[in-house]
TITOR-604400 format. One record per atom (N, C-alpha, C, CB): residue number from 1; x, z, y; residue in one letter. Coordinates in steps of 0.001 Angstrom, whole numbers, plus 500000, padded with zeros to 6 digits. Glycine has a CB too. Example, Ala and Ser with C-alpha at 12.3 -4.5 7.8 and 13.67 -1.06 7.14 Angstrom:
# residues 2
paza, px, pz, py, kolfi
1, 513190, 507800, 494310, a
1, 512300, 507800, 495500, a
1, 513200, 507800, 496700, a
1, 511308, 509046, 495527, a
2, 512850, 507080, 497750, s
2, 513670, 507140, 498940, s
2, 512900, 507870, 500030, s
2, 514084, 505725, 499402, s
//
This chain:
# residues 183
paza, px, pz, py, kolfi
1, 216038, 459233, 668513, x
1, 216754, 458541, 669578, x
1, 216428, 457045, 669579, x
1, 218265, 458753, 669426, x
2, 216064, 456728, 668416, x
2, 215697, 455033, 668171, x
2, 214564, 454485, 669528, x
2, 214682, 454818, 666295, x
3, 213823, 455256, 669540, x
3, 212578, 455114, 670564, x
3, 212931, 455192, 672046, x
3, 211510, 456276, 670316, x
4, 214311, 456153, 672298, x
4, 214185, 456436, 673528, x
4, 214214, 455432, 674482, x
4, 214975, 457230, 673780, x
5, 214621, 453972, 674365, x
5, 214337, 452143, 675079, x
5, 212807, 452156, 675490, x
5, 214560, 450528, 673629, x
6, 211977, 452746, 674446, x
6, 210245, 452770, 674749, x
6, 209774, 453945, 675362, x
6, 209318, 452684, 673409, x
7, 210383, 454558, 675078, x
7, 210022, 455735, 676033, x
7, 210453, 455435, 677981, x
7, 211086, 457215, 675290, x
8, 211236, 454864, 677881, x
8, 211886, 454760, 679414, x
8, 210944, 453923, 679621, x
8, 213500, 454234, 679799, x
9, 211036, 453111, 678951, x
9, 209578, 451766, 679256, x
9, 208128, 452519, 679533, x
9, 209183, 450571, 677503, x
10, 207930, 453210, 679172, x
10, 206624, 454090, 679041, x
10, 206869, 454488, 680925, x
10, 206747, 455792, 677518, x
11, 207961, 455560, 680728, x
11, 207701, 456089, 682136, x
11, 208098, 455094, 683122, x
11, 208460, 457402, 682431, x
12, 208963, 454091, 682879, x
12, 208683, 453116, 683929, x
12, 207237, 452777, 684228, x
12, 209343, 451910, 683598, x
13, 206263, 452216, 683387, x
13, 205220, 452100, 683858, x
13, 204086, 453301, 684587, x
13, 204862, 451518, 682925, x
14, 204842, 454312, 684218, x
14, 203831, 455554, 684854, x
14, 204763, 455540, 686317, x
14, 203816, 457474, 683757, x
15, 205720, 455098, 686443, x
15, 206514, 455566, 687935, x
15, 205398, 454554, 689068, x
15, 208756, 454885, 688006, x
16, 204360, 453492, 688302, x
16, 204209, 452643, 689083, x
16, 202906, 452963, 690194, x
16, 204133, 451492, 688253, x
17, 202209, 454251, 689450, x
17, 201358, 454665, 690640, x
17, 201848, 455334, 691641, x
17, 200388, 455375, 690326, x
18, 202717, 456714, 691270, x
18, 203407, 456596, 692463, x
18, 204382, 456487, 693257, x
18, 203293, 456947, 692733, x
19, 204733, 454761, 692877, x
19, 204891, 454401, 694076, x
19, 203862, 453441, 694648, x
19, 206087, 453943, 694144, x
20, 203225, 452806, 694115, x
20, 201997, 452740, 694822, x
20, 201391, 453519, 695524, x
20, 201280, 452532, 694264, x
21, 201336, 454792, 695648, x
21, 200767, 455859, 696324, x
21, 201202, 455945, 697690, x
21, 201024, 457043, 695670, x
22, 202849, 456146, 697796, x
22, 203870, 456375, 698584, x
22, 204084, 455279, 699495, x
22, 204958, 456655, 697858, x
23, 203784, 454020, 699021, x
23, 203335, 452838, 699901, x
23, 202205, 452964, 700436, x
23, 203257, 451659, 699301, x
24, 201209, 453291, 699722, x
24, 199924, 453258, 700513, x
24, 200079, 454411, 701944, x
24, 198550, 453758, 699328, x
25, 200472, 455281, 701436, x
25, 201179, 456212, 702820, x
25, 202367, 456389, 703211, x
25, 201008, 457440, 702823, x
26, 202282, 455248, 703474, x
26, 203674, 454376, 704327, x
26, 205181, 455370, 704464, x
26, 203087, 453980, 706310, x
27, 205304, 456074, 703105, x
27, 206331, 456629, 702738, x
27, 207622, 455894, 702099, x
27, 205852, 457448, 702017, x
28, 207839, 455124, 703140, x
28, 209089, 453934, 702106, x
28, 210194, 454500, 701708, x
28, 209820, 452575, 702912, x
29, 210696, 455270, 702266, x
29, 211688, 456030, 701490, x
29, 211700, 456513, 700497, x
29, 212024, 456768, 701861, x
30, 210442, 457096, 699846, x
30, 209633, 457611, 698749, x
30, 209883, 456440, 697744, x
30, 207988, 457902, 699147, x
31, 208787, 456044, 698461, x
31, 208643, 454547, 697290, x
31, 210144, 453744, 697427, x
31, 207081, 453119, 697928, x
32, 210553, 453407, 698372, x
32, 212582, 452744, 697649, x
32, 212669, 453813, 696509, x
32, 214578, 453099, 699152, x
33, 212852, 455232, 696414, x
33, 213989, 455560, 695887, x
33, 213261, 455446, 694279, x
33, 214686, 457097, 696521, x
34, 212046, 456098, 694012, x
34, 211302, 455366, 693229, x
34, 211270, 454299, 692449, x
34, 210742, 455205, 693654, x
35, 210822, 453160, 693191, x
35, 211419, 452037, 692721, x
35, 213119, 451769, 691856, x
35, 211331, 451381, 693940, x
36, 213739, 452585, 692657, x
36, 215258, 452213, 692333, x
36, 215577, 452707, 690846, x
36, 216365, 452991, 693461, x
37, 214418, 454212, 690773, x
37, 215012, 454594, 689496, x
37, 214286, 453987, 688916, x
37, 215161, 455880, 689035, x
38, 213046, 453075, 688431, x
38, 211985, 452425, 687978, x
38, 213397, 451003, 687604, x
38, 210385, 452221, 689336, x
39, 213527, 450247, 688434, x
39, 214587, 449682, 688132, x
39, 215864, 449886, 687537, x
39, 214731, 449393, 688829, x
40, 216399, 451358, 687754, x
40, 217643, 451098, 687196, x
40, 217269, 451844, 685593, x
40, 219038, 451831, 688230, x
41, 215719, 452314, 685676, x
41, 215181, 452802, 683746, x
41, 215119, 451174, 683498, x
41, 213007, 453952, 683312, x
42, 215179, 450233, 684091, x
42, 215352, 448823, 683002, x
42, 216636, 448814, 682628, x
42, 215056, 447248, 683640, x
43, 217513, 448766, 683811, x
43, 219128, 448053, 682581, x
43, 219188, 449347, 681665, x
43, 221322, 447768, 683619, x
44, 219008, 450472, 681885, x
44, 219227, 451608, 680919, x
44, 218511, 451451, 679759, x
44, 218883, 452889, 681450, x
45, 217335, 451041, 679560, x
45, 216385, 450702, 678464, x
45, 217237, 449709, 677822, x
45, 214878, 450146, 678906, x
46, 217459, 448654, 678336, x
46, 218059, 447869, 677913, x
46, 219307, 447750, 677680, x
46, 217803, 447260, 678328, x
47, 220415, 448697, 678127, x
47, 221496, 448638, 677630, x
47, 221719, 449683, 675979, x
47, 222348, 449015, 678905, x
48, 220387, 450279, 676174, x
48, 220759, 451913, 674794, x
48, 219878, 450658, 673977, x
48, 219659, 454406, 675019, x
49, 219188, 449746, 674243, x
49, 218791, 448663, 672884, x
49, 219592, 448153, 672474, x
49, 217987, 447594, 672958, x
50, 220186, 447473, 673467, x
50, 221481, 446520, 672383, x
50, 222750, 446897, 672178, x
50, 221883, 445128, 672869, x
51, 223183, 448145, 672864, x
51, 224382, 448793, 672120, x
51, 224122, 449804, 671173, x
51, 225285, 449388, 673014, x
52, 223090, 450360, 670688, x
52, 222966, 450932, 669784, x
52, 222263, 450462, 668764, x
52, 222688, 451808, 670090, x
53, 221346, 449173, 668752, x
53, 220555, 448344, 668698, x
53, 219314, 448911, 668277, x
53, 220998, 447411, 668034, x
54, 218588, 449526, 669076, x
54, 217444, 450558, 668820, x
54, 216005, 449699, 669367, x
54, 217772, 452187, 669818, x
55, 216456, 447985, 668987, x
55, 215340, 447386, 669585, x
55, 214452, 447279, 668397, x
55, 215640, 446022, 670328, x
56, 213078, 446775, 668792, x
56, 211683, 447005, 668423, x
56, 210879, 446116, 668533, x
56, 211148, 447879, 668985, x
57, 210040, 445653, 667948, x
57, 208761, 444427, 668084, x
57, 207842, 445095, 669582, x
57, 207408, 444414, 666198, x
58, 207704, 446777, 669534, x
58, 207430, 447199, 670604, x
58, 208027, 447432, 671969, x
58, 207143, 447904, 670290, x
59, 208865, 447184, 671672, x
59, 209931, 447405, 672770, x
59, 209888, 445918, 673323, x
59, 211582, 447964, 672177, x
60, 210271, 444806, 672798, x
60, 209558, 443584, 673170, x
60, 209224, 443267, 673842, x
60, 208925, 443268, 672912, x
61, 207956, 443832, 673684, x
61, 206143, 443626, 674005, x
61, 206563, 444612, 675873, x
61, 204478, 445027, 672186, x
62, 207008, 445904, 675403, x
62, 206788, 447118, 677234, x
62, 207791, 446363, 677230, x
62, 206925, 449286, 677664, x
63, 209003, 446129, 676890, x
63, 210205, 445913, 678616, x
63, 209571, 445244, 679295, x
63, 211819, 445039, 678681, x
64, 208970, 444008, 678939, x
64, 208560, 442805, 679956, x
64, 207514, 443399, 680608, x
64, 208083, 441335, 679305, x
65, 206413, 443933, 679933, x
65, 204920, 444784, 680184, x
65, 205124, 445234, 681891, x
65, 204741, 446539, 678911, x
66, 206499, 446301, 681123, x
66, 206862, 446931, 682467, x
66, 207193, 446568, 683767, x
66, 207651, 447470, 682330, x
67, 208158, 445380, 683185, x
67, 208358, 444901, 684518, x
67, 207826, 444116, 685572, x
67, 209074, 444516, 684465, x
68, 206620, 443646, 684780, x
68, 205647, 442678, 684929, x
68, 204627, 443703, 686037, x
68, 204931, 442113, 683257, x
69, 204022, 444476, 685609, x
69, 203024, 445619, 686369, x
69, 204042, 446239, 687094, x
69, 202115, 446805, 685370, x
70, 205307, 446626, 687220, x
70, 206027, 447178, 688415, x
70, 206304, 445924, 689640, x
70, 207554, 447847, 687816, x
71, 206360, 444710, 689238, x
71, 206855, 444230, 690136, x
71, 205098, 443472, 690862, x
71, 208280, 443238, 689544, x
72, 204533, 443395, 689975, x
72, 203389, 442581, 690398, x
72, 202648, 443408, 691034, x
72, 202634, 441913, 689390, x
73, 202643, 444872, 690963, x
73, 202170, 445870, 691615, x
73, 202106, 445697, 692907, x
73, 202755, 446862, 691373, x
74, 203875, 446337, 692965, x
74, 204829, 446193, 694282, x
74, 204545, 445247, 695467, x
74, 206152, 445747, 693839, x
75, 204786, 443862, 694430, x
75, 204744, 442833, 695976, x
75, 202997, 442408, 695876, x
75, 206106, 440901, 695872, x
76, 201906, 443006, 695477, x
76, 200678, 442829, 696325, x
76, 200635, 443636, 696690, x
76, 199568, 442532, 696027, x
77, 200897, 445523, 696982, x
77, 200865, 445905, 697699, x
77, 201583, 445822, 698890, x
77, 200758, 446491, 697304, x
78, 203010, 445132, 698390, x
78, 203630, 444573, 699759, x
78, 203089, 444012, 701021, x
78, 204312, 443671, 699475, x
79, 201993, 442492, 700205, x
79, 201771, 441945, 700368, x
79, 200399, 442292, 701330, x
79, 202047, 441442, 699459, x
80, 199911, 443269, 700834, x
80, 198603, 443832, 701151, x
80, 198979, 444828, 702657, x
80, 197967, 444831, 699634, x
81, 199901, 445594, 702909, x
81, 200575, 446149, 704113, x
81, 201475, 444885, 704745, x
81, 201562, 447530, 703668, x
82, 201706, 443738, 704499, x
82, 202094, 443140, 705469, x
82, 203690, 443431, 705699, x
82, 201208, 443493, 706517, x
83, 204335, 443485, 704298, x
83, 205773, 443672, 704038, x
83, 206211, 442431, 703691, x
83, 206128, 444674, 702991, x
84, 205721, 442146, 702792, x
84, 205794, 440657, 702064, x
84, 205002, 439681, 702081, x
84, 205836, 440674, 700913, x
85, 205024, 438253, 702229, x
85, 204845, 437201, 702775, x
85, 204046, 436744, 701628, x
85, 206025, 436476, 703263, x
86, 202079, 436531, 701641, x
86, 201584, 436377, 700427, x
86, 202030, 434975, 699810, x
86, 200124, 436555, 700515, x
87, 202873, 434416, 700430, x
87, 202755, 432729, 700034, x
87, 203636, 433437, 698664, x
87, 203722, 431092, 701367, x
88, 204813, 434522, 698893, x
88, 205561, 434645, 697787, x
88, 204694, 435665, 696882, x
88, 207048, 435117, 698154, x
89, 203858, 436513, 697034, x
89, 203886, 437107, 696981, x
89, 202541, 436716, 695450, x
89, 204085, 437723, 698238, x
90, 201814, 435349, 696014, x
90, 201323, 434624, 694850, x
90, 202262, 433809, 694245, x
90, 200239, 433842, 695145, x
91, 203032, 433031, 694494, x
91, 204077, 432571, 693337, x
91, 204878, 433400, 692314, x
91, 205070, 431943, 693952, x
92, 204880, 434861, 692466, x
92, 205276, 435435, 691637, x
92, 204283, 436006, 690532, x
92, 205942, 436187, 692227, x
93, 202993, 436451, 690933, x
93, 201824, 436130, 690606, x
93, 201354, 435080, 689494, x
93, 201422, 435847, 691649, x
94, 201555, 434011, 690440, x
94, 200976, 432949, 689689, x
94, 201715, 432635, 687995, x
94, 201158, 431619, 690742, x
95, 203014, 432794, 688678, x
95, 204225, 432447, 687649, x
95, 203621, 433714, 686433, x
95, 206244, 432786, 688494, x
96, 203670, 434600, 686766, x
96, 203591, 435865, 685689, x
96, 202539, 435220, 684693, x
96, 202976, 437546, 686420, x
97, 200956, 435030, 685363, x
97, 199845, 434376, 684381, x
97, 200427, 433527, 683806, x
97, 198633, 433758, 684904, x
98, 200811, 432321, 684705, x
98, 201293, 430673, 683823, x
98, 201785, 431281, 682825, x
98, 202572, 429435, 684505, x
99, 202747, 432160, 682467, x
99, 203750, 432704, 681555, x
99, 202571, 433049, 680355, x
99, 204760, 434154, 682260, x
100, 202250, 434090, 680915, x
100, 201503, 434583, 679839, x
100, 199857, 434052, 679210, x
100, 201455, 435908, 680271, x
101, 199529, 433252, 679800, x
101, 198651, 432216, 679550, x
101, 199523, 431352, 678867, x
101, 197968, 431617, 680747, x
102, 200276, 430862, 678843, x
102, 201580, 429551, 678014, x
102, 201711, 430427, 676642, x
102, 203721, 429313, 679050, x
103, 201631, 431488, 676729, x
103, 202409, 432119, 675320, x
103, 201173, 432362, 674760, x
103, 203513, 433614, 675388, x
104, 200028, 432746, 675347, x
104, 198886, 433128, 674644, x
104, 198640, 431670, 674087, x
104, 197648, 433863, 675572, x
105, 198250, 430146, 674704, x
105, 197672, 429149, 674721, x
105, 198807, 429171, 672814, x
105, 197837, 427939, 676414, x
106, 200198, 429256, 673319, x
106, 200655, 428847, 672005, x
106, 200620, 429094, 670849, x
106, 201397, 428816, 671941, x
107, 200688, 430727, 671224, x
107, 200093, 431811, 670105, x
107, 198632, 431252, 669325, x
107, 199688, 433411, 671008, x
108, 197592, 430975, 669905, x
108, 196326, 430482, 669332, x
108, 196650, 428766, 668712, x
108, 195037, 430564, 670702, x
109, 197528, 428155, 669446, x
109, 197548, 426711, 668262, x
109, 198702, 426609, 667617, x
109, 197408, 425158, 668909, x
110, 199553, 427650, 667999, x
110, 200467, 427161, 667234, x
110, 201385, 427914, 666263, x
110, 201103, 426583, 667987, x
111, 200695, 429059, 666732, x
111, 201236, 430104, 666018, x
111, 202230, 431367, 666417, x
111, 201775, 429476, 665189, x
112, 203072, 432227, 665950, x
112, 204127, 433094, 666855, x
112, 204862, 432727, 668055, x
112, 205129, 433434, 666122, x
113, 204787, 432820, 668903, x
113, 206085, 431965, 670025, x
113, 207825, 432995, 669533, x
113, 205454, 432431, 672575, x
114, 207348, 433692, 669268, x
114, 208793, 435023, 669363, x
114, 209776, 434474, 670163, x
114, 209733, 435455, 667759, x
115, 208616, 435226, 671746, x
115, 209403, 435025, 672897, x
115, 211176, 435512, 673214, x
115, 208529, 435691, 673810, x
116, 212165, 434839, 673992, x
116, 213140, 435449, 674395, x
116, 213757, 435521, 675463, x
116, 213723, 435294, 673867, x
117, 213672, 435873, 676220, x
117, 214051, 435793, 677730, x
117, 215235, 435069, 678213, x
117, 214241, 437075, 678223, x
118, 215046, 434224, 679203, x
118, 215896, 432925, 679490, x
118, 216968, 433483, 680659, x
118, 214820, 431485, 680110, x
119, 217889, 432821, 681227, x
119, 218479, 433175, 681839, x
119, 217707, 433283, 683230, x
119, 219481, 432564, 681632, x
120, 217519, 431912, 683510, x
120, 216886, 431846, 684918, x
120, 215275, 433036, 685256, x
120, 216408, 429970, 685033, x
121, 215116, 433501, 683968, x
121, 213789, 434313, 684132, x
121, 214958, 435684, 684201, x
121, 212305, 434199, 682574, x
122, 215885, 436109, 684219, x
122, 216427, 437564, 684549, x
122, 216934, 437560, 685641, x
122, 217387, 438145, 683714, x
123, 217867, 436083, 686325, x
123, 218497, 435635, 687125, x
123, 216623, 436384, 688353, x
123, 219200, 433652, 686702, x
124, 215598, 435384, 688279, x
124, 214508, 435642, 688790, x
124, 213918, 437355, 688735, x
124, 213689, 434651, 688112, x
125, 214259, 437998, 688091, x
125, 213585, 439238, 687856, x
125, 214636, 440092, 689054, x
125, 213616, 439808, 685980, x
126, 215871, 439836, 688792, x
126, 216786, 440955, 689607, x
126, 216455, 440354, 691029, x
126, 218697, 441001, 689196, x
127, 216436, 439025, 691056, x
127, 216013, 438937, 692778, x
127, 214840, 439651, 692843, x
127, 215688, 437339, 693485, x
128, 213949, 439450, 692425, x
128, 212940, 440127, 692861, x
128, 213172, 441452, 693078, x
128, 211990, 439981, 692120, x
129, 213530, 441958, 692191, x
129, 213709, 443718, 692578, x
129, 214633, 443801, 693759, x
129, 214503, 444757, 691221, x
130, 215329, 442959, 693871, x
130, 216173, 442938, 695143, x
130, 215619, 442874, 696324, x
130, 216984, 441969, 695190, x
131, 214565, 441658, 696378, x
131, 213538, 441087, 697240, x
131, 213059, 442865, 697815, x
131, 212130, 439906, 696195, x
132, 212388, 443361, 696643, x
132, 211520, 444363, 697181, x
132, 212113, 445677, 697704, x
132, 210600, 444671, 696193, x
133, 213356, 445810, 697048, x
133, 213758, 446367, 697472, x
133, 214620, 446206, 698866, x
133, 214014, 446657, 696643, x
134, 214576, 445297, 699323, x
134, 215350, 445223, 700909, x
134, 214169, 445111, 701790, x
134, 216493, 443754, 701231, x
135, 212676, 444478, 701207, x
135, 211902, 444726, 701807, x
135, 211273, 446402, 702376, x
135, 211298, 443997, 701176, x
136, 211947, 447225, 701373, x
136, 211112, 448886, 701599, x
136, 212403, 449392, 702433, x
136, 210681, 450130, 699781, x
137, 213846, 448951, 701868, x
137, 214819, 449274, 702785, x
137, 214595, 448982, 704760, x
137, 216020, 448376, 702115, x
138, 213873, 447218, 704525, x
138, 213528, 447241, 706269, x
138, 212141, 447633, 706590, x
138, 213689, 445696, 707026, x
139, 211168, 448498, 705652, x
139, 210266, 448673, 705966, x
139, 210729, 450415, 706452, x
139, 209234, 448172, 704918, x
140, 211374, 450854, 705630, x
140, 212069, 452397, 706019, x
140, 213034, 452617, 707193, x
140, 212947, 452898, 704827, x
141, 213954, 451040, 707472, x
141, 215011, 451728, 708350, x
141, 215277, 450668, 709370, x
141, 216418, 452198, 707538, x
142, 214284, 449564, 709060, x
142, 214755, 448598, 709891, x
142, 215478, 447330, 709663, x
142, 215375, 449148, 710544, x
143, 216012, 447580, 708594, x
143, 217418, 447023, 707847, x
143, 217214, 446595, 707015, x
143, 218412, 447708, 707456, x
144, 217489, 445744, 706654, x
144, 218223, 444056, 706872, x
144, 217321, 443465, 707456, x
144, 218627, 443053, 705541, x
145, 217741, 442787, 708841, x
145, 216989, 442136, 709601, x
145, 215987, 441437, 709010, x
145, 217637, 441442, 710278, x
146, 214943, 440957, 709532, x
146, 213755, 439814, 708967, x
146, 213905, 438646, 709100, x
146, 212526, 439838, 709483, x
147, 215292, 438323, 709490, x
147, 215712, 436855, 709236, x
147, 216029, 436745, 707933, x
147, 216877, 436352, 710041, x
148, 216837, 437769, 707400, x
148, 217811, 438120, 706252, x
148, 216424, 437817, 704843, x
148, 218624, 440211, 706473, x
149, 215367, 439062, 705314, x
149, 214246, 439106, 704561, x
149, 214115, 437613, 704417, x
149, 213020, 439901, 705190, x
150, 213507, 436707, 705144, x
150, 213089, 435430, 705325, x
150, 213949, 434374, 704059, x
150, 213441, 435058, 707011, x
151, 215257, 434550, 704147, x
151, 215970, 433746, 703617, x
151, 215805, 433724, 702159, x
151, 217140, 433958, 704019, x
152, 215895, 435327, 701789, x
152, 215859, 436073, 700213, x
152, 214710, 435715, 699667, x
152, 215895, 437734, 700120, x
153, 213722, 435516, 700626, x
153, 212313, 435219, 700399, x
153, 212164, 433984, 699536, x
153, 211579, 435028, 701726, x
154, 212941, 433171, 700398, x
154, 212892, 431523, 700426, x
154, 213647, 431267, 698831, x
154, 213991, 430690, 702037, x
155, 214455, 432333, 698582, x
155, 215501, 432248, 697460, x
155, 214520, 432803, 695949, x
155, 217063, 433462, 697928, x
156, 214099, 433752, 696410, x
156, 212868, 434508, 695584, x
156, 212389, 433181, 694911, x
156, 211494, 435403, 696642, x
157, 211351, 432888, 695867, x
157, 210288, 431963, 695732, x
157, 211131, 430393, 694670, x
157, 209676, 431563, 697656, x
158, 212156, 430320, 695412, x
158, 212383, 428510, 694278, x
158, 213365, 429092, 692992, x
158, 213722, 426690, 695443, x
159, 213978, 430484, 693051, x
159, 214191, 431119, 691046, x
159, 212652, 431194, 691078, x
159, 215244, 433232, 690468, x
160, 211529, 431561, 691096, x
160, 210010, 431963, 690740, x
160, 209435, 430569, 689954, x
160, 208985, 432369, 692330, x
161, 209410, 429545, 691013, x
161, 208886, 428332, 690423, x
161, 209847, 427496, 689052, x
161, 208752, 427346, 691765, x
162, 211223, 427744, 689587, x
162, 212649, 427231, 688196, x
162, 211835, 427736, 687386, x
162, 214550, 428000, 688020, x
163, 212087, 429253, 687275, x
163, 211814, 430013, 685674, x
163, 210336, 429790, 685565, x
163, 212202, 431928, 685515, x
164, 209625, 429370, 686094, x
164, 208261, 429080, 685676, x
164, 208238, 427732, 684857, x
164, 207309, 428998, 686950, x
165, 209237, 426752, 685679, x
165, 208663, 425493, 685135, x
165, 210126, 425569, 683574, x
165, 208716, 423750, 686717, x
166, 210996, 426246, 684124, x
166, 211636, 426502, 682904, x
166, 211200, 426893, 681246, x
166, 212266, 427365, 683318, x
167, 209963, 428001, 681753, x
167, 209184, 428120, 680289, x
167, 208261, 426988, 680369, x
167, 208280, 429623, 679993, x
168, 207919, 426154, 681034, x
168, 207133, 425361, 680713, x
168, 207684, 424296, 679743, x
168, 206637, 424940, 681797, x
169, 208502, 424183, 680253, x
169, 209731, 423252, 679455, x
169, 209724, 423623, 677827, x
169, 211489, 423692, 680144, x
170, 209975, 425159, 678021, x
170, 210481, 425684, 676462, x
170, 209088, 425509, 675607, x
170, 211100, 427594, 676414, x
171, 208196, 425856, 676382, x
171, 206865, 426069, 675572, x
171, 206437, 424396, 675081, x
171, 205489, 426917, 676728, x
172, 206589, 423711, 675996, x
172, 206282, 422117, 675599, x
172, 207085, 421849, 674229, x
172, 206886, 420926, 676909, x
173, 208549, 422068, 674733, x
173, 209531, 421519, 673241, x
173, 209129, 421912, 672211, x
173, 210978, 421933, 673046, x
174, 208971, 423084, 672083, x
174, 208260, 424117, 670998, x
174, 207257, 423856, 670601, x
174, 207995, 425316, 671309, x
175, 206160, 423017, 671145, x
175, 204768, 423266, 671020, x
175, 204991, 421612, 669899, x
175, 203575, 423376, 672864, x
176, 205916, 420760, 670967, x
176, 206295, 419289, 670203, x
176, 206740, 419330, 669008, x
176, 207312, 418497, 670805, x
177, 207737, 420315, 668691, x
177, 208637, 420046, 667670, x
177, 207371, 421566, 666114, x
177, 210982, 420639, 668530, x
178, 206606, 421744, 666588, x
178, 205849, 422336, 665392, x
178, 204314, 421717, 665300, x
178, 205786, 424035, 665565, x
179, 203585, 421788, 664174, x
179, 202576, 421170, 663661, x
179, 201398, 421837, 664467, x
179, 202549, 421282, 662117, x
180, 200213, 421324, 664790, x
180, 199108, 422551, 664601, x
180, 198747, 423327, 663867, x
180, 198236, 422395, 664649, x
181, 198394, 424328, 663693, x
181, 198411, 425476, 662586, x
181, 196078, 425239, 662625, x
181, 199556, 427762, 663494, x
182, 195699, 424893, 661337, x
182, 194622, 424944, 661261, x
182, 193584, 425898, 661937, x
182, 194633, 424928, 660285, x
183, 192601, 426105, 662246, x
183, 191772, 427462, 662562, x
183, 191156, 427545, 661614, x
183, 190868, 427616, 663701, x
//
């Protein structure tokens, strides 16, 4: 039972072709409901970790993995059918590399980062799933107007750049307050 947090993580990332698939043939209903359980295997992963505390150095590593390739998936194929707006659709993008380019850059001079997830980066993750998901909701039914879309968008996009420049922040302090580690 210790594993079962990585295991959900596992099939979260396998849920991500198809719904990629189901988008590509403009099955949004498919792909929402999909998505939804893809999303709601995160708080579940994550709630059987820390109440039973069945977390893992691997577990770690996939929750984020996962959510990272489900969502980065999502909004370029969004982006690619003309659901989602590429201006956001690279800031979430962009943000994901900066991230993981920042932790790699630190990892090589400076040693472990032993990342932990910030507020404004979960605060940022649930919009997004929100984002995409009201996007497949008005791509399926119409609903929530594309003004509505527009706004969430606008909201998306400035949590995307916060929690970006937020780890930038953390990674700087961090990077200040330890030595270089020799090569």
């Amino acid at each position: 039972m210790r594993h079962l947090p990585n295991i959900i993580c596992v099939l979260r990332m396998a849920l991500v072709w198809p719904i990629a698939a189901a988008l590509s043939d403009r099955e949004y209903l498919v792909a929402l409901a999909l998505f939804i359980v893809a999303g709601l295997s995160d708080g579940v992963d994550g709630y059987l970790a820390k109440r039973f505390n069945w977390t893992s150095d691997l577990g770690k590593f996939l929750d984020p993995l996962a959510d990272k390739i489900l969502l980065v998936t999502v909004f370029v194929e969004s982006a690619w059918l003309g659901l989602a707006p590429w201006w956001l659709t690279s800031a979430v993008v962009a943000r994901d590399v900066f991230i993981g380019l920042g932790a790699l850059v630190f990892r090589l001079w400076f040693g472990p980062l032993h990342p932990r997830p910030i507020v404004s980066s979960k605060i940022n993750t649930a919009l997004q799933l929100l984002f995409i998901m009201a996007v497949l909701v008005n791509a399926a039914l119409s609903f929530p107007p594309r003004e509505a879309l527009d706004v969430l968008a606008i909201i998306v996009f400035a949590t995307t750049v916060f929690s970006g420049l937020n780890y930038l922040v953390i990674f700087t302090r961090r990077a200040w307050a330890q030595p270089v580690s020799p090569s």
